[in-house]
CHARMM internal coordinates of N, CA and C (Angstrom, degrees):
IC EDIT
DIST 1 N 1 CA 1.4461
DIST 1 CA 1 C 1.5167
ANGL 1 N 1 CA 1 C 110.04
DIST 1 C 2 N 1.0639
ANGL 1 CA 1 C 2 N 121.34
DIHE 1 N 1 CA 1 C 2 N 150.20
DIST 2 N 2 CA 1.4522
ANGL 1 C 2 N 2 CA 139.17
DIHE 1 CA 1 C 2 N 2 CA 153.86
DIST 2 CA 2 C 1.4361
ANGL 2 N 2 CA 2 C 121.10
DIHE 1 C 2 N 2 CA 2 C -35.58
DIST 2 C 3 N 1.4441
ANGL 2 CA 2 C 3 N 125.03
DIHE 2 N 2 CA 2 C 3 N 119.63
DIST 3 N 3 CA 1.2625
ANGL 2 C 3 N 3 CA 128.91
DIHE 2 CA 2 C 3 N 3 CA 165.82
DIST 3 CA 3 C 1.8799
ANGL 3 N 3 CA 3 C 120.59
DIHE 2 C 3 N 3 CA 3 C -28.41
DIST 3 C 4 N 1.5441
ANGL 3 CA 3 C 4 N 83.02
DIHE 3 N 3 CA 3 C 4 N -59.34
DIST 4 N 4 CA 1.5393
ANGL 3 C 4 N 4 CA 103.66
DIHE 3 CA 3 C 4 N 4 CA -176.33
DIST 4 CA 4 C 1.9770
ANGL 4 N 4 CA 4 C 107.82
DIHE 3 C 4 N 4 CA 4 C -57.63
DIST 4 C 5 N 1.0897
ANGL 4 CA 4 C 5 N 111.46
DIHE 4 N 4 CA 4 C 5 N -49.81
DIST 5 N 5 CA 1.4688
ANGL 4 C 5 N 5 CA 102.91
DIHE 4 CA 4 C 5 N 5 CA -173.47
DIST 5 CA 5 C 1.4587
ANGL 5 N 5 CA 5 C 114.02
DIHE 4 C 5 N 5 CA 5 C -101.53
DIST 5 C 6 N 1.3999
ANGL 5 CA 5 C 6 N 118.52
DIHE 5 N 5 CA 5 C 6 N 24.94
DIST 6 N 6 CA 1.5235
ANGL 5 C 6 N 6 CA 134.29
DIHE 5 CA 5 C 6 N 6 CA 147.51
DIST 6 CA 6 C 1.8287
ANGL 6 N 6 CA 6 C 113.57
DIHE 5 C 6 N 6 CA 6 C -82.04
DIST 6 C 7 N 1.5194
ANGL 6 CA 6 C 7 N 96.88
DIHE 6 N 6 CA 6 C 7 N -49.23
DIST 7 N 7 CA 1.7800
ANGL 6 C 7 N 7 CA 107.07
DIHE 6 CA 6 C 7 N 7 CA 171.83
DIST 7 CA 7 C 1.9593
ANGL 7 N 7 CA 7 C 99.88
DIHE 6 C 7 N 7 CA 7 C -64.02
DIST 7 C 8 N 1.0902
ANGL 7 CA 7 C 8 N 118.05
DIHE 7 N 7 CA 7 C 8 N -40.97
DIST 8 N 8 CA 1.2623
ANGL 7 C 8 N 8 CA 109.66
DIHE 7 CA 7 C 8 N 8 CA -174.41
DIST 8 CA 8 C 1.4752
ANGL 8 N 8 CA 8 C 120.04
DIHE 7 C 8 N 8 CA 8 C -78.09
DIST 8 C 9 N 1.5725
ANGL 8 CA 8 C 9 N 111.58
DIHE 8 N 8 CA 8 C 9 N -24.62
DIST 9 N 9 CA 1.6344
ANGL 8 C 9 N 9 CA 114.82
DIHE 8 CA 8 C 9 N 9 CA 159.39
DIST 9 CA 9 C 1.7362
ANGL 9 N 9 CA 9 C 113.82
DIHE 8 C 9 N 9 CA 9 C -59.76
DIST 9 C 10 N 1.3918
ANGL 9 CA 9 C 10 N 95.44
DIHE 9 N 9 CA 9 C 10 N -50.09
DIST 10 N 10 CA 1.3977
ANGL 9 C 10 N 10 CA 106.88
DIHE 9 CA 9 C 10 N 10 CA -168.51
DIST 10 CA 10 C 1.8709
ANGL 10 N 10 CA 10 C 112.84
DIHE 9 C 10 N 10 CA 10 C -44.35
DIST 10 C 11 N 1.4572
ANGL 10 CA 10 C 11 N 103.68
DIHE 10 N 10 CA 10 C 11 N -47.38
DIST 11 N 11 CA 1.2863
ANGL 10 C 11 N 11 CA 125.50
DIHE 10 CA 10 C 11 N 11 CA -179.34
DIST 11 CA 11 C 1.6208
ANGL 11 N 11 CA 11 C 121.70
DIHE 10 C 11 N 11 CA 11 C -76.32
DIST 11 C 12 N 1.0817
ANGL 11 CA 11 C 12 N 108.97
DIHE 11 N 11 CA 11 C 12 N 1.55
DIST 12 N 12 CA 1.4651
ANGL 11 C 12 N 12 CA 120.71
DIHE 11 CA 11 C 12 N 12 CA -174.94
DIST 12 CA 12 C 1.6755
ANGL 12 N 12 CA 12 C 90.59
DIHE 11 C 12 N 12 CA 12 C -112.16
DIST 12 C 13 N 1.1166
ANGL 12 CA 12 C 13 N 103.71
DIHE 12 N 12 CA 12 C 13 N -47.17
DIST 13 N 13 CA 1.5352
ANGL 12 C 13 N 13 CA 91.16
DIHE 12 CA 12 C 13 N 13 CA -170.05
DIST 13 CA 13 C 2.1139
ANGL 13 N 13 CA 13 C 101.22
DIHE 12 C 13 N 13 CA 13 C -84.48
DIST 13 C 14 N 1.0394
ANGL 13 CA 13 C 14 N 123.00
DIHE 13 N 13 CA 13 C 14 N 4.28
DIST 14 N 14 CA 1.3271
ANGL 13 C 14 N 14 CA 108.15
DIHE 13 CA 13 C 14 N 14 CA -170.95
DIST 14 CA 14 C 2.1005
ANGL 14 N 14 CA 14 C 81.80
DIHE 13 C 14 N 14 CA 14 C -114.27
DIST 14 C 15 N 0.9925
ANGL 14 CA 14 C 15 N 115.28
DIHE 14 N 14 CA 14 C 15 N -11.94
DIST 15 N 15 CA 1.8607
ANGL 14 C 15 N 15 CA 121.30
DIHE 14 CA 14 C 15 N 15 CA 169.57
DIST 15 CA 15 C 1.8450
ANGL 15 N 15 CA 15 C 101.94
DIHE 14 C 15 N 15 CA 15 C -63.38
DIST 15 C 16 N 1.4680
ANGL 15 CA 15 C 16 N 103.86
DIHE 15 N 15 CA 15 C 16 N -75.33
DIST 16 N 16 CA 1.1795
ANGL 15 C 16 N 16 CA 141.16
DIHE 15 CA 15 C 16 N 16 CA 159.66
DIST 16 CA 16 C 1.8483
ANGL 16 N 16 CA 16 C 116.98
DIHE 15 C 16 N 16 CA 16 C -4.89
DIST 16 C 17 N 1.3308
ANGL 16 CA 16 C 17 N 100.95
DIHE 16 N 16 CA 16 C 17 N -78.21
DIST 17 N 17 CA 1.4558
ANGL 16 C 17 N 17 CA 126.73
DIHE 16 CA 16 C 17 N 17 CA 143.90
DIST 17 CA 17 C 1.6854
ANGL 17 N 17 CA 17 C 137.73
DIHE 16 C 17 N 17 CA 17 C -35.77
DIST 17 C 18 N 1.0312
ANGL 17 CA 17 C 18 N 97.75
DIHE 17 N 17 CA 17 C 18 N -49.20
DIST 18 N 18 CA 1.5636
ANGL 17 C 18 N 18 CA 105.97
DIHE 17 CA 17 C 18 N 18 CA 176.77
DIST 18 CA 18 C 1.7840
ANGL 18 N 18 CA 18 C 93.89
DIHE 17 C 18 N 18 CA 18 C -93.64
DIST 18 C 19 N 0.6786
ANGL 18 CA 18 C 19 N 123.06
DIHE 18 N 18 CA 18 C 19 N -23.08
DIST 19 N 19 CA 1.8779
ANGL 18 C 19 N 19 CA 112.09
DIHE 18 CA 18 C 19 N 19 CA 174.44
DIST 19 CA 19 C 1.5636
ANGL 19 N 19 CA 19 C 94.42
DIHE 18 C 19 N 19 CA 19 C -81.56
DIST 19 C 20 N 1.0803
ANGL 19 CA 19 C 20 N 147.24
DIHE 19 N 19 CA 19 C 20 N -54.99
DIST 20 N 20 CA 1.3911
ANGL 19 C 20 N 20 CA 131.60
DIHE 19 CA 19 C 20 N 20 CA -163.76
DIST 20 CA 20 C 1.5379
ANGL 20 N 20 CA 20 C 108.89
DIHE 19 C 20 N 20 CA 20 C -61.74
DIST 20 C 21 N 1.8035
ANGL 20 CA 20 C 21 N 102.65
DIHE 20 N 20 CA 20 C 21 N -49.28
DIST 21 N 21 CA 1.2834
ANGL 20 C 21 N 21 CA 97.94
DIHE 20 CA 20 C 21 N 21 CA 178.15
DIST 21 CA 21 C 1.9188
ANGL 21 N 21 CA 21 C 118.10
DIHE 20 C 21 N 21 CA 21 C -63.58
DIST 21 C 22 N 0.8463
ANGL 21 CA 21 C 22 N 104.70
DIHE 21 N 21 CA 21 C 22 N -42.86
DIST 22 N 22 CA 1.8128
ANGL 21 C 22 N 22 CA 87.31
DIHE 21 CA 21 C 22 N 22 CA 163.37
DIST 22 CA 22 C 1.2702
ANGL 22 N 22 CA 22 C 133.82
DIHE 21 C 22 N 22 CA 22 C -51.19
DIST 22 C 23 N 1.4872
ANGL 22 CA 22 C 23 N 108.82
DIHE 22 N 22 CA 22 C 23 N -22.53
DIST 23 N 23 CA 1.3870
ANGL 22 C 23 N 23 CA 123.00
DIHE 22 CA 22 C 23 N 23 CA -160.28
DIST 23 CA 23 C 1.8978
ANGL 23 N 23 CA 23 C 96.09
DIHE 22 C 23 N 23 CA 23 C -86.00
DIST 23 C 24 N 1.1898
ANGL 23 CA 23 C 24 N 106.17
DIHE 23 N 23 CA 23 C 24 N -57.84
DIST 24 N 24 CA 1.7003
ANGL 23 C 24 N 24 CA 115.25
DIHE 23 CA 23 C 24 N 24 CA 168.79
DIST 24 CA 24 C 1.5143
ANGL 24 N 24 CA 24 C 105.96
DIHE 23 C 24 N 24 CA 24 C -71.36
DIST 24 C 25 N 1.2290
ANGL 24 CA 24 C 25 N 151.76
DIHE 24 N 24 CA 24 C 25 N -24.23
DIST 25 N 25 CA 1.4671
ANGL 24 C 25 N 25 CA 137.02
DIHE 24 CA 24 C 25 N 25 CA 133.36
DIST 25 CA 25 C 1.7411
ANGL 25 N 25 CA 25 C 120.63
DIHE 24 C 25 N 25 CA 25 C -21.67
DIST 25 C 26 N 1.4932
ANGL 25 CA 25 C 26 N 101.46
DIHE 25 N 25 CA 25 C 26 N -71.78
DIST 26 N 26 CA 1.2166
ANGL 25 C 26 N 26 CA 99.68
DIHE 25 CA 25 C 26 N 26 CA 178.67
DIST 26 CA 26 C 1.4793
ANGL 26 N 26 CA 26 C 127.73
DIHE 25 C 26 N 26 CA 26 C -65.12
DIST 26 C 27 N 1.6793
ANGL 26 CA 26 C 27 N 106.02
DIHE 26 N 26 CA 26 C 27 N -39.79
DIST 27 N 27 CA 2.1659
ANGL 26 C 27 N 27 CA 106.98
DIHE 26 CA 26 C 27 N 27 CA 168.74
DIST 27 CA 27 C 1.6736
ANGL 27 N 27 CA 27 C 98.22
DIHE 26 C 27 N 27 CA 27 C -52.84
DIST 27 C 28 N 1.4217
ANGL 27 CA 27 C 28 N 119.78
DIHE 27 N 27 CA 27 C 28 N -56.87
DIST 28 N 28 CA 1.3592
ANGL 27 C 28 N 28 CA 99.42
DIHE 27 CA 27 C 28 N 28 CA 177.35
DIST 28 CA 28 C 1.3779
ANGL 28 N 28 CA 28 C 143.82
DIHE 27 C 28 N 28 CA 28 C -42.14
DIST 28 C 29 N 1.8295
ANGL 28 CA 28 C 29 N 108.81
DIHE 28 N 28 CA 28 C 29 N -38.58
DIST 29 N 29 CA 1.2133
ANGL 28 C 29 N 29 CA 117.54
DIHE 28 CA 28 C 29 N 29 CA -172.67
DIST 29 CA 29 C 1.6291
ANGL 29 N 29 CA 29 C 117.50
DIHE 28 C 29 N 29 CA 29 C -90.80
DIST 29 C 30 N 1.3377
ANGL 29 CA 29 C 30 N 98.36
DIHE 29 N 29 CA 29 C 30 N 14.65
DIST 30 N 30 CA 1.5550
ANGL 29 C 30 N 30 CA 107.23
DIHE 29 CA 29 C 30 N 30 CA -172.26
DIST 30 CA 30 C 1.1390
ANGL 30 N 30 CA 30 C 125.11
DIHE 29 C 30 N 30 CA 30 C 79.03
DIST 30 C 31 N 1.7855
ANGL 30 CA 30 C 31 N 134.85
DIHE 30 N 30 CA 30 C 31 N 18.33
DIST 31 N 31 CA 1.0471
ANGL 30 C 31 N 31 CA 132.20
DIHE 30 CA 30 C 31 N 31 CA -169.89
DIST 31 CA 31 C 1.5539
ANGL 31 N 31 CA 31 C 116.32
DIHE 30 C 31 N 31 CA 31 C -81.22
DIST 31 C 32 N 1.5457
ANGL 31 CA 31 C 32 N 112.45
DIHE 31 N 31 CA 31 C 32 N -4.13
DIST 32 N 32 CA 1.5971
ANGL 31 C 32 N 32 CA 108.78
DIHE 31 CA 31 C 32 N 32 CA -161.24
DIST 32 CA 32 C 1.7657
ANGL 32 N 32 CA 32 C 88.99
DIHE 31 C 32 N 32 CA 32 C -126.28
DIST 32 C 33 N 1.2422
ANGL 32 CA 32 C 33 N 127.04
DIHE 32 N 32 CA 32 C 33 N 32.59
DIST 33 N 33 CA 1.4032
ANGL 32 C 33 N 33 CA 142.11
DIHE 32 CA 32 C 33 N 33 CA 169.34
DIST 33 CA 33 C 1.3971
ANGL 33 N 33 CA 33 C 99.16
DIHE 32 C 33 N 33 CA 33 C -93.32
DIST 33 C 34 N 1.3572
ANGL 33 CA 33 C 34 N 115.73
DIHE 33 N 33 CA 33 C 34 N 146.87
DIST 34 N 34 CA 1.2263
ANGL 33 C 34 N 34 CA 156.24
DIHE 33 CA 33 C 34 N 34 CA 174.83
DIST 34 CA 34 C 1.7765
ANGL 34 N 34 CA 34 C 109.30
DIHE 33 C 34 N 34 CA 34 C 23.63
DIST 34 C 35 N 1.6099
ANGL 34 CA 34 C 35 N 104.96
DIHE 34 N 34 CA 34 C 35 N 73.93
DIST 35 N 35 CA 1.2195
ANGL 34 C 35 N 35 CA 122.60
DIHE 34 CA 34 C 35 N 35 CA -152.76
DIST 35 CA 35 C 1.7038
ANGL 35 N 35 CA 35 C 107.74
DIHE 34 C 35 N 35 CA 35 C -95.02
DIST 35 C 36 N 1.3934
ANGL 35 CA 35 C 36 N 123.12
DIHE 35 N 35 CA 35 C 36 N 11.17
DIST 36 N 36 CA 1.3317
ANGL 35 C 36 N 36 CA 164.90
DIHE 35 CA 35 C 36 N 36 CA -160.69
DIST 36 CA 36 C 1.8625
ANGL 36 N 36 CA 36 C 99.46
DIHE 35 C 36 N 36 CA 36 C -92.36
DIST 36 C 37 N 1.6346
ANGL 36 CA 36 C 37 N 87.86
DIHE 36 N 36 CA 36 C 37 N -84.79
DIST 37 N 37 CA 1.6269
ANGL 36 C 37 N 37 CA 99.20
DIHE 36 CA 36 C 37 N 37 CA 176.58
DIST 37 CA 37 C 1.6795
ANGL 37 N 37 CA 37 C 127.63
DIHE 36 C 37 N 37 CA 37 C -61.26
DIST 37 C 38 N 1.3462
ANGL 37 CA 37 C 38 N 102.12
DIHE 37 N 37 CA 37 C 38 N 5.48
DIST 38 N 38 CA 1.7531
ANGL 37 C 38 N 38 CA 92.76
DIHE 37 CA 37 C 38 N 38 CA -165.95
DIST 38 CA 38 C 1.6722
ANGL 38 N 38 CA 38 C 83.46
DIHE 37 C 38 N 38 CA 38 C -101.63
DIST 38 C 39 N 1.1885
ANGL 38 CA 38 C 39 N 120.40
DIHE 38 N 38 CA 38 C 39 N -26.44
DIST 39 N 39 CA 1.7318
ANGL 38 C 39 N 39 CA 99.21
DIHE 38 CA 38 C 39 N 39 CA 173.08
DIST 39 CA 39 C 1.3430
ANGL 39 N 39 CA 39 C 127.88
DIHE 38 C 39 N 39 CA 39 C -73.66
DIST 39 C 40 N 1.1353
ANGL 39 CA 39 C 40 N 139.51
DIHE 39 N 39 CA 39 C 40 N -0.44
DIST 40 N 40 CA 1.7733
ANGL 39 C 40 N 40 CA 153.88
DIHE 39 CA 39 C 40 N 40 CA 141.17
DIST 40 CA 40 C 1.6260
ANGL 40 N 40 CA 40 C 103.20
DIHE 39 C 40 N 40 CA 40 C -49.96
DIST 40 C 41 N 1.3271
ANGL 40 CA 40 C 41 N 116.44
DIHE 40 N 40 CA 40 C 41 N -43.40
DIST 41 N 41 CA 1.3740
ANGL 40 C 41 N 41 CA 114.43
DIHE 40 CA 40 C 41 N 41 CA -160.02
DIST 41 CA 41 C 1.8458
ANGL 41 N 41 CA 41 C 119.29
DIHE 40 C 41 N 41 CA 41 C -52.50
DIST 41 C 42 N 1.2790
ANGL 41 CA 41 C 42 N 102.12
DIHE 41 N 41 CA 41 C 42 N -13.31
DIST 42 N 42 CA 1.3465
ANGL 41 C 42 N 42 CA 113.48
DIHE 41 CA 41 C 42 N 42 CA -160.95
DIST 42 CA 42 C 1.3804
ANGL 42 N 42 CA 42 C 99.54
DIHE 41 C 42 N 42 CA 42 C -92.64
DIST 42 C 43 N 1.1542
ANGL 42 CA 42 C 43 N 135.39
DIHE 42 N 42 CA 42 C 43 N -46.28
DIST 43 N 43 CA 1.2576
ANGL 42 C 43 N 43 CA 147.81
DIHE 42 CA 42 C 43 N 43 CA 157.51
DIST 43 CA 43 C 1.5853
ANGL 43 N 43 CA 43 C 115.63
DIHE 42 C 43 N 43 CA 43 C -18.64
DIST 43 C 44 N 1.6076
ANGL 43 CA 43 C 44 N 118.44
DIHE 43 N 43 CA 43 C 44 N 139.24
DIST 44 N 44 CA 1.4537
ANGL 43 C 44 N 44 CA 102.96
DIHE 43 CA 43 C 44 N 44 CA -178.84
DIST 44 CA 44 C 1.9163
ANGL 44 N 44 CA 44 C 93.91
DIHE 43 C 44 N 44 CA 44 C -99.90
DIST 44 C 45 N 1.2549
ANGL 44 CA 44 C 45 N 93.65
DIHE 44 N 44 CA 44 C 45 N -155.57
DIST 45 N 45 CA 1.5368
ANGL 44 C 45 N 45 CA 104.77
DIHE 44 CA 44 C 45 N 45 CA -167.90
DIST 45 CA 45 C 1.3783
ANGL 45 N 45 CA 45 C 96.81
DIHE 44 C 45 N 45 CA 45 C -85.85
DIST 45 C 46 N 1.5723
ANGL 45 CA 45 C 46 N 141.62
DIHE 45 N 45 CA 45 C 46 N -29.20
DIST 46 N 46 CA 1.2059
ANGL 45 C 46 N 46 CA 152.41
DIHE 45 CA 45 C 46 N 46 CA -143.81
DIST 46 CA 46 C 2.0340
ANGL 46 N 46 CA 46 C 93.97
DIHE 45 C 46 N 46 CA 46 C -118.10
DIST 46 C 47 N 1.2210
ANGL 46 CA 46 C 47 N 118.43
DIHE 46 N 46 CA 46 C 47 N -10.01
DIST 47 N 47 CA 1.4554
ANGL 46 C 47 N 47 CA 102.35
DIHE 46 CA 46 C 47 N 47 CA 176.42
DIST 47 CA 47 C 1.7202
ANGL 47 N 47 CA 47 C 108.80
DIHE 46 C 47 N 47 CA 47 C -114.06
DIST 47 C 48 N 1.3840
ANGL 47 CA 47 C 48 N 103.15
DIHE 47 N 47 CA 47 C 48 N 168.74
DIST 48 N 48 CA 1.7474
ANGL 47 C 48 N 48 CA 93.77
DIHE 47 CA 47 C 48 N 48 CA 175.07
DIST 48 CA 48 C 1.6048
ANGL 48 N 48 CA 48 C 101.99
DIHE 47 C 48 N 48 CA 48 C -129.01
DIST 48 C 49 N 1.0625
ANGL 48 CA 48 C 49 N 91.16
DIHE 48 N 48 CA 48 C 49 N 157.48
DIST 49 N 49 CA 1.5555
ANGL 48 C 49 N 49 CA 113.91
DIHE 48 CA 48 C 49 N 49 CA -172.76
DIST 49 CA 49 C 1.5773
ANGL 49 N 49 CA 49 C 103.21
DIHE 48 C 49 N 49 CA 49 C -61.85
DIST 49 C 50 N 1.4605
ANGL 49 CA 49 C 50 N 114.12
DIHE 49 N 49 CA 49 C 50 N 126.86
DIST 50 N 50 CA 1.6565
ANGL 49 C 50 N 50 CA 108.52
DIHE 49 CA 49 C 50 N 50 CA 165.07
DIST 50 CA 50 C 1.1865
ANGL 50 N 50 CA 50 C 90.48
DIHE 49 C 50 N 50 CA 50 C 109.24
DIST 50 C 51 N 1.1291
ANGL 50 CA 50 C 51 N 143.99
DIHE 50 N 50 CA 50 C 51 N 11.33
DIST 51 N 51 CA 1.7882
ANGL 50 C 51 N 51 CA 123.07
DIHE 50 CA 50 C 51 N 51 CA -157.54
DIST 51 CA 51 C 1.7076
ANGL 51 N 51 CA 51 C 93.41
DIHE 50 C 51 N 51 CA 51 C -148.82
DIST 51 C 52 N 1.3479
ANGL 51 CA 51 C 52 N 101.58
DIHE 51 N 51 CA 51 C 52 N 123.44
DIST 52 N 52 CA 1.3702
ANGL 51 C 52 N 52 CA 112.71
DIHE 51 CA 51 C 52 N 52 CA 179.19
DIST 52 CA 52 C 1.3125
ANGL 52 N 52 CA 52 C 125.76
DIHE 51 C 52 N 52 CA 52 C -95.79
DIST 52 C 53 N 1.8814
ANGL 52 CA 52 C 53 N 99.56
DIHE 52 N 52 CA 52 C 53 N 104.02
DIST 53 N 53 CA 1.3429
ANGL 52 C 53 N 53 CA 109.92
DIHE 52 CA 52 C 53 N 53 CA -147.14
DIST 53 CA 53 C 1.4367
ANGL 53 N 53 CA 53 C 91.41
DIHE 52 C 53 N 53 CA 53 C -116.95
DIST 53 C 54 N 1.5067
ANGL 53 CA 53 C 54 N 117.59
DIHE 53 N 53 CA 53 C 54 N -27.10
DIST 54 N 54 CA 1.6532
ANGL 53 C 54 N 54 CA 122.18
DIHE 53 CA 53 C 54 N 54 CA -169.84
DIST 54 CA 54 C 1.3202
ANGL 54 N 54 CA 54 C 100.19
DIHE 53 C 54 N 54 CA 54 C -115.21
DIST 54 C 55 N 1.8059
ANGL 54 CA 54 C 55 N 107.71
DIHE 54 N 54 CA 54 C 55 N 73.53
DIST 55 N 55 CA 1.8078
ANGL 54 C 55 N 55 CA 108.62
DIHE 54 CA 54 C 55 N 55 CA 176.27
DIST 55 CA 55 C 1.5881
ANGL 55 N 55 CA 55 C 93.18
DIHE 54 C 55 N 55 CA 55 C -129.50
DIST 55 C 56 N 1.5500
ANGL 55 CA 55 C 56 N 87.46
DIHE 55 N 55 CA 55 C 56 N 175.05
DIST 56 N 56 CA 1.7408
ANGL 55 C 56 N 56 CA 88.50
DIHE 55 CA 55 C 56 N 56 CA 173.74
DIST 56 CA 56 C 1.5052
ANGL 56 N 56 CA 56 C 100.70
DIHE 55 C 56 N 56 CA 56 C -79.12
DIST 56 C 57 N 1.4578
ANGL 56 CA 56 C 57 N 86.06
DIHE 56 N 56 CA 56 C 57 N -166.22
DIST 57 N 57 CA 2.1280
ANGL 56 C 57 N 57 CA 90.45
DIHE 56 CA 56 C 57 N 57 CA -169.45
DIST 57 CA 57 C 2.0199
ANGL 57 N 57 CA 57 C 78.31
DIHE 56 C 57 N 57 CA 57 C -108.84
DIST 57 C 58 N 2.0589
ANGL 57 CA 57 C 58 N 73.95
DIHE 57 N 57 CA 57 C 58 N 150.32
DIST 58 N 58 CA 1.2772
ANGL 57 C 58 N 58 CA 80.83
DIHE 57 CA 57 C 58 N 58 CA 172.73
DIST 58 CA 58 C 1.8929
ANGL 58 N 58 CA 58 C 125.34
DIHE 57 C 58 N 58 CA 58 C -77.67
DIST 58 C 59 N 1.3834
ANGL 58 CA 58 C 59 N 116.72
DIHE 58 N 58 CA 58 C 59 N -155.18
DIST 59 N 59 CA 1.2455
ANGL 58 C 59 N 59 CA 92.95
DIHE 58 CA 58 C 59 N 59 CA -174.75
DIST 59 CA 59 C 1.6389
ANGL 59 N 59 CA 59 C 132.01
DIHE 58 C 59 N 59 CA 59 C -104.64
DIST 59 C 60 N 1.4437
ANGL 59 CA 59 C 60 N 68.06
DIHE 59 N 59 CA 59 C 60 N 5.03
DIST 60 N 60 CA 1.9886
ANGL 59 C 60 N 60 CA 89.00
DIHE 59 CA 59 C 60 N 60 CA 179.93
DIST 60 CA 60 C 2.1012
ANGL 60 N 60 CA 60 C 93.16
DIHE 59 C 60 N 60 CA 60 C -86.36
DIST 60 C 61 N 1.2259
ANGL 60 CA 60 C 61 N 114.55
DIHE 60 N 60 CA 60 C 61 N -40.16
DIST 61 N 61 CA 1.3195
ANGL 60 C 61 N 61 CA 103.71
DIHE 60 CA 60 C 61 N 61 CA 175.64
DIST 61 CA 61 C 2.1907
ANGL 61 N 61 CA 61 C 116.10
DIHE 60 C 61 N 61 CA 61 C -66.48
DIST 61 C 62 N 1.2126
ANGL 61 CA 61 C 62 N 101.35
DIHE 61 N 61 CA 61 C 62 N -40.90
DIST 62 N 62 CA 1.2377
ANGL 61 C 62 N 62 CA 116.12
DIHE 61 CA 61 C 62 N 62 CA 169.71
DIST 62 CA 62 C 1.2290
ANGL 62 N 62 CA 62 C 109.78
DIHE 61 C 62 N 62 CA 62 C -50.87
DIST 62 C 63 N 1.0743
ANGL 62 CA 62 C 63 N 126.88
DIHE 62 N 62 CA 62 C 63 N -40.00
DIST 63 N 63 CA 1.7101
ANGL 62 C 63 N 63 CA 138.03
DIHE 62 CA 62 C 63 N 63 CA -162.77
DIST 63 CA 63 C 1.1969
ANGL 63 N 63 CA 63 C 95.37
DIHE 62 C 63 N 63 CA 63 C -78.69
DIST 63 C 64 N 1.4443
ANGL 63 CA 63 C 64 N 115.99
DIHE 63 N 63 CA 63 C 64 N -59.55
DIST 64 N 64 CA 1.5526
ANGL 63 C 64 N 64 CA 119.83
DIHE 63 CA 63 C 64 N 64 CA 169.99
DIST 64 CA 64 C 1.4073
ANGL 64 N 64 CA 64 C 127.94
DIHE 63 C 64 N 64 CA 64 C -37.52
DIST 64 C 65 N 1.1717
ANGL 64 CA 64 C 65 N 97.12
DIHE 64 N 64 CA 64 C 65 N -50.28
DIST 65 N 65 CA 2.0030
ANGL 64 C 65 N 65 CA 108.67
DIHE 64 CA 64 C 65 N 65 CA -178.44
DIST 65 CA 65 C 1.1360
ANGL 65 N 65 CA 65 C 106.76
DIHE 64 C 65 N 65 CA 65 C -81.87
DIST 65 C 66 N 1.4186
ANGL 65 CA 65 C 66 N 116.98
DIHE 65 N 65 CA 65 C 66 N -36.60
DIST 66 N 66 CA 1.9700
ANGL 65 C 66 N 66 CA 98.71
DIHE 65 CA 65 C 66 N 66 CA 167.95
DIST 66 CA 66 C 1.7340
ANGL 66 N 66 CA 66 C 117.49
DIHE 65 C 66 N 66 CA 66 C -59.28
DIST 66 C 67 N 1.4607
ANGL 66 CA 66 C 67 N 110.01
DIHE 66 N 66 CA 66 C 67 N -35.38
DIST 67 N 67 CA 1.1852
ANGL 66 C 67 N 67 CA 107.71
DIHE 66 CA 66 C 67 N 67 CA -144.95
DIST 67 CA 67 C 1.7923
ANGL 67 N 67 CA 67 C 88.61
DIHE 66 C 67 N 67 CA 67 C -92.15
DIST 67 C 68 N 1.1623
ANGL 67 CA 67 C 68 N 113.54
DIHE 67 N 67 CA 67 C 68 N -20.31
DIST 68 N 68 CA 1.3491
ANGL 67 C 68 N 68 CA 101.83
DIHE 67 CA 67 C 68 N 68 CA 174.91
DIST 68 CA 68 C 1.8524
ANGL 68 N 68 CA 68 C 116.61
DIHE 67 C 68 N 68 CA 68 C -84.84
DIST 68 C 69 N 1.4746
ANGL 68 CA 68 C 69 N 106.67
DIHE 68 N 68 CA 68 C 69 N -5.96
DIST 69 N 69 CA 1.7598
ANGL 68 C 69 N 69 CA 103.94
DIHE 68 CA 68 C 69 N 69 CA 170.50
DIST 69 CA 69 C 1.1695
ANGL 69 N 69 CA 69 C 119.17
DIHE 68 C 69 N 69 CA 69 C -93.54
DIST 69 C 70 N 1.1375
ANGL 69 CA 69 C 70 N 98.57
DIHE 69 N 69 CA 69 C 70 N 4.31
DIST 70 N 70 CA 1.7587
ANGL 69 C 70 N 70 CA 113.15
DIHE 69 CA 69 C 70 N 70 CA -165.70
DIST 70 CA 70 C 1.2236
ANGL 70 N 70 CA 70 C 136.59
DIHE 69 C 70 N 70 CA 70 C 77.50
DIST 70 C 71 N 1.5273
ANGL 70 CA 70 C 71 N 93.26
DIHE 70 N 70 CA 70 C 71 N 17.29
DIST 71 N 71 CA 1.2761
ANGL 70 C 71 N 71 CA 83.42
DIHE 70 CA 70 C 71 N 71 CA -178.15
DIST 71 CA 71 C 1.9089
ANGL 71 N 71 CA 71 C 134.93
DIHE 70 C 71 N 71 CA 71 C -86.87
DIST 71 C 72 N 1.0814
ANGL 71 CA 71 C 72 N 120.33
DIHE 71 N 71 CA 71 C 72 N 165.03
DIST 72 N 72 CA 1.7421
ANGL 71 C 72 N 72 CA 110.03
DIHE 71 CA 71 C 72 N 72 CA -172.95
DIST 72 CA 72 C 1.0080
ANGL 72 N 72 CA 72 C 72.71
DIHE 71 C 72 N 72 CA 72 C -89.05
END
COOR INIT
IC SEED 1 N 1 CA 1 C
IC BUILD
């Protein structure tokens, strides 16, 4: 075989390797536990979950705010 695609096995499997081992690092260290509660987290104390508070405006409101800045 080729120098070049011995270094390129070599490196796939030492890529390969170091991703699994992080991957069983983290199941070990508890990182993929209670994966439920971290989507609330974003939320402030003053908004509620389910309620679409961070959307664009629709276009009857849009229509409104252009037409009141003047804009054409």
């Amino acid at each position: 075989m080729d120098a070049g695609i011995l270094l390129l096995i070599a490196g796939l499997v030492l890529l390969s390797g170091s991703a699994l081992a992080a991957f069983a690092w983290a199941a070990r260290d508890g990182q993929f536990e209670g994966l439920d509660g971290a989507s609330s987290v974003i939320f402030d104390a003053d908004e509620t979950m389910r309620e679409d508070s961070d959307c664009f405006p629709d276009a009857a409101s849009r229509a409104a705010r252009d037409g009141a800045g003047g804009h054409a």
